[in-house]
C-alpha positions in Angstrom: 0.0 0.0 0.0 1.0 3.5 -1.3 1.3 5.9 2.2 1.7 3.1 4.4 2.4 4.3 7.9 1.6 1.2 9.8 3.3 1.1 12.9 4.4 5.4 13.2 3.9 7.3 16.3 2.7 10.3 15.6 1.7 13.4 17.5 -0.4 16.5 16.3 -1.2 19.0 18.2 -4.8 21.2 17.4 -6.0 17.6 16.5 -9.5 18.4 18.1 -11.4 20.5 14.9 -11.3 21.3 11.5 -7.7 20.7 9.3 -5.8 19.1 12.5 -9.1 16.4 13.0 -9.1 15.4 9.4 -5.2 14.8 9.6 -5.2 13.2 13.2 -7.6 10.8 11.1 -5.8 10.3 7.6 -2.5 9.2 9.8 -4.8 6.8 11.3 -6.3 5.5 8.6 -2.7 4.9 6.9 -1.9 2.8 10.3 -0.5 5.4 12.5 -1.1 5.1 16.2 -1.9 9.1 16.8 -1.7 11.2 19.8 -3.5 14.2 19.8 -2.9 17.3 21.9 -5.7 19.8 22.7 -5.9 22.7 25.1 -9.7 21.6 25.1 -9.2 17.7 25.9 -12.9 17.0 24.9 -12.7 17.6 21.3 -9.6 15.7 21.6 -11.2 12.5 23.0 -13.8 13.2 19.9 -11.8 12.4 17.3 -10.1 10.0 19.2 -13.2 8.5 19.5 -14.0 8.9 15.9 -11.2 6.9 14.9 -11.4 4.2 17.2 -14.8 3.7 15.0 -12.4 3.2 12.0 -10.4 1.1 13.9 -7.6 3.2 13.9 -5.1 3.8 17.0 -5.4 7.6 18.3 -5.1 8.8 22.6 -6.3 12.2 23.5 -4.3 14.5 25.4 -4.9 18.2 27.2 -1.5 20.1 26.9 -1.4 23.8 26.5 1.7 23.9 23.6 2.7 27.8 24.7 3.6 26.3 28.5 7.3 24.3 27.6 7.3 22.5 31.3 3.8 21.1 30.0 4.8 19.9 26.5 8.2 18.2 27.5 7.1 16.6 29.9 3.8 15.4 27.8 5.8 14.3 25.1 8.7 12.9 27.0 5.9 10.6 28.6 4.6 10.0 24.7 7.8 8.7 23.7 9.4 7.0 26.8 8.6 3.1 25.3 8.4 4.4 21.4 10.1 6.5 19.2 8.3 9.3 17.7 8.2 8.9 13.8 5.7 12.0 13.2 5.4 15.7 13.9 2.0 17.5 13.3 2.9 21.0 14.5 -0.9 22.4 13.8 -2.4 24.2 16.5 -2.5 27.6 16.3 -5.3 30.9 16.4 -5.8 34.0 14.6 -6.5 37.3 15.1 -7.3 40.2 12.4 -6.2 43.6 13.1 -3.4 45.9 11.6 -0.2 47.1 13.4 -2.1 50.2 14.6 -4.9 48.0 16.2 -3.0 45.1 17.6 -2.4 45.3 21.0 0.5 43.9 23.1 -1.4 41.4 24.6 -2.7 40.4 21.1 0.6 40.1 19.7 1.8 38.0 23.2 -1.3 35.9 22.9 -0.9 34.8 19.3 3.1 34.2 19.1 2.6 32.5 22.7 0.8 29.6 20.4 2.0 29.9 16.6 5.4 30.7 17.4 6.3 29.8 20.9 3.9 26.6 20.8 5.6 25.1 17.5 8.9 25.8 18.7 8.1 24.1 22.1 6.9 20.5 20.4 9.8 20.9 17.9 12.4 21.4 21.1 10.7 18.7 22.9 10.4 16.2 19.9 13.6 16.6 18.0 16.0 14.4 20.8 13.4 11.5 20.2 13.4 12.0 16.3 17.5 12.1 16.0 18.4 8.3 16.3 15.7 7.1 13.9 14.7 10.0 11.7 11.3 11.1 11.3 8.9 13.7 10.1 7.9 17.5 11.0 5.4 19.1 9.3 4.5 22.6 10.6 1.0 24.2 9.5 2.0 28.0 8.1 -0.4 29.9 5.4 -0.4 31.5 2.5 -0.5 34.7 4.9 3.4 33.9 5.5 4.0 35.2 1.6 1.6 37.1 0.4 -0.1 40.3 1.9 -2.9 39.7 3.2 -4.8 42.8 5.1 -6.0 42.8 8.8 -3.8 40.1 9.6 -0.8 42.1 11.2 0.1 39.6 13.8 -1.1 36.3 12.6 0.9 37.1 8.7 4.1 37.7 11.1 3.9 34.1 13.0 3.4 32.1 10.0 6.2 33.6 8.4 8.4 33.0 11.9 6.9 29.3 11.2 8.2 29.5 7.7 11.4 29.8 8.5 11.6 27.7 11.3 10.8 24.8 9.1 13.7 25.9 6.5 16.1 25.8 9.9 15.1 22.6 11.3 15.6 21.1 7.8 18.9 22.3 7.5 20.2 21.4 10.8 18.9 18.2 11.4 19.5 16.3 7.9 22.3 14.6 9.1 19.7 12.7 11.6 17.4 11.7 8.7 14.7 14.4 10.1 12.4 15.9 7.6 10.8 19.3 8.0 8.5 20.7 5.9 5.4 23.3 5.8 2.2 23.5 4.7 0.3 27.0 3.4 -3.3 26.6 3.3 -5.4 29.3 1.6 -9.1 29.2 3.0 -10.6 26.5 4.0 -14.0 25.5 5.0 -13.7 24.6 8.9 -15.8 25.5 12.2 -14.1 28.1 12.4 -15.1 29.9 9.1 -18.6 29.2 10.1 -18.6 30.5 13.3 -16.5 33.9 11.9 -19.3 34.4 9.4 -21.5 34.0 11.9 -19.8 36.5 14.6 -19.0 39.2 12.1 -21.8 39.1 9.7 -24.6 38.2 11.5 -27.9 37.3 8.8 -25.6 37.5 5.6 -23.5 34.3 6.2 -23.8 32.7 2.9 -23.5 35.8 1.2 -20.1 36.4 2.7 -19.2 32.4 2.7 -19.4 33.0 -1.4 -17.7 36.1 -0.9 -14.6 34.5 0.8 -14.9 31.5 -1.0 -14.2 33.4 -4.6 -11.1 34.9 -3.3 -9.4 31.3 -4.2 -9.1 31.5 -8.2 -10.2 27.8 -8.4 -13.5 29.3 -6.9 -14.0 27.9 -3.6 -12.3 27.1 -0.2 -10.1 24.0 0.0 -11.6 21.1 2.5 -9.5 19.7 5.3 -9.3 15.9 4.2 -7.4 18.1 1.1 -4.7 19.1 4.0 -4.9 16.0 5.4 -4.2 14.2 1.9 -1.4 16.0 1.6 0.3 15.8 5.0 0.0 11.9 4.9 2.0 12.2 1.4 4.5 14.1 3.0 4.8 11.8 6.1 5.4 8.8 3.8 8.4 7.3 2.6 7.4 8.4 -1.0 8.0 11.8 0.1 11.7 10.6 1.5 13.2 13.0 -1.1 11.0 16.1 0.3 12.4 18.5 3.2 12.7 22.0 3.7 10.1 22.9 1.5 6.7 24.9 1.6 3.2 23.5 0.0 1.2 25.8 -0.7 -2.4 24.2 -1.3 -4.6 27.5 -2.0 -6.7 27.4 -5.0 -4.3 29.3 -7.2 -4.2 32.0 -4.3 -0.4 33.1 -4.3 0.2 32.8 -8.1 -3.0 33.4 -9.8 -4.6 36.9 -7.7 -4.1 39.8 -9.9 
């Protein structure tokens, strides 16, 4: 079987919702035992749950990735009887403001989770990686490249994620580690629904078609797309793949304008 990865450890963070659920469940379905980490530890034990159904192998976790005691000693615990094989650095939140109106304890709160938090699994996960090799794949956007407005402090993290994927590649091919990134455009999660529902309160699908058209391909990507890919790039058929961005974006970067 193509994308066999029958017998991997694996740990995603953000697993609970949205992109990081329908990965946590493509590594399972491939034959990945999957640990997912979730500030929230009920959605967690929901997808957990939903691939047990599948027959898959997944354990739900709360861990809070910004706190570094938490997430070494978490995944210390996760790999103290197995290697770890897989990195799914995916958590991470958003925030939409310029400069001007992005407060210091906006800017704290959002690197605390898409910077911090991605360095903190990486720190804690690379000693366990180095005798065996493995896989990191870091969840950045197409925000990291291209200008995107309102999105002062979340555009800045992704590209700080960026480039922490070309570091980790660099340093650690000696060890057989592979690090890589993945920029989504838009896609269609809770989240999107409930934004549409916050900031435009009776013209939801009006907007939805609105957002949607800002892909050229005409509509927002769908998370078992993300998820398709990041099993590709967790295989051994991607062993000739690191330190390299995917964007998956409808044409977004290289087809607006």
């Amino acid at each position: 079987m193509k994308f066999n990865l029958e017998g991997k450890n694996a740990i995603i963070t953000g697993g609970g919702s949205g992109i990081g659920k329908a990965i946590a469940i493509a590594l399972a379905d491939q034959g990945a035992l999957v640990h997912i980490l979730e500030l929230n530890e009920s959605p967690a034990k929901e997808t957990a749950r939903e691939i047990h159904q599948r027959n898959g192998s997944a354990i739900a976790y709360s861990c809070d990735v910004s706190n570094q005691k938490e997430v070494q000693k978490l995944i210390g615990e996760i790999t103290k009887t197995k290697a770890l094989d897989i990195l799914i650095n995916n958590a991470g939140i958003a925030h939409i403001g310029d400069v001007e109106t992005t407060s210091e304890e906006d800017l704290d709160r959002v690197y605390n989770v898409n910077i911090k938090g991605v360095y903190n699994c990486i720190n804690a996960s690379i000693g366990a990686m180095k005798e065996n090799g493995g896989v990191i794949i870091n969840m950045a956007s197409v925000a990291a490249t291209v200008g995107i407005s309102q999105r002062f402090a979340y555009s800045m993290t992704k590209g700080a994620v960026l480039t922490m994927t070309y570091s980790v590649a660099k340093d650690y091919l000696d060890f057989g580690i592979r690090c890589n990134s993945i920029s989504p455009a838009r896609v269609h999660t809770p989240f999107v629904d409930g934004y549409l529902k916050k900031t435009y309160p009776g013209r939801e699908e009006e907007m939805f078609e609105a957002l949607s058209k800002t892909q050229p391909i005409g509509r927002m990507g769908r998370p078992e797309e993300i998820a398709n890919l990041v099993v590709y790039l967790c295989s051994n058929e991607a062993s000739f793949i690191t330190g390299t961005d995917f964007p998956i974006d409808g044409g977004f970067i290289r087809l607006n304008g």
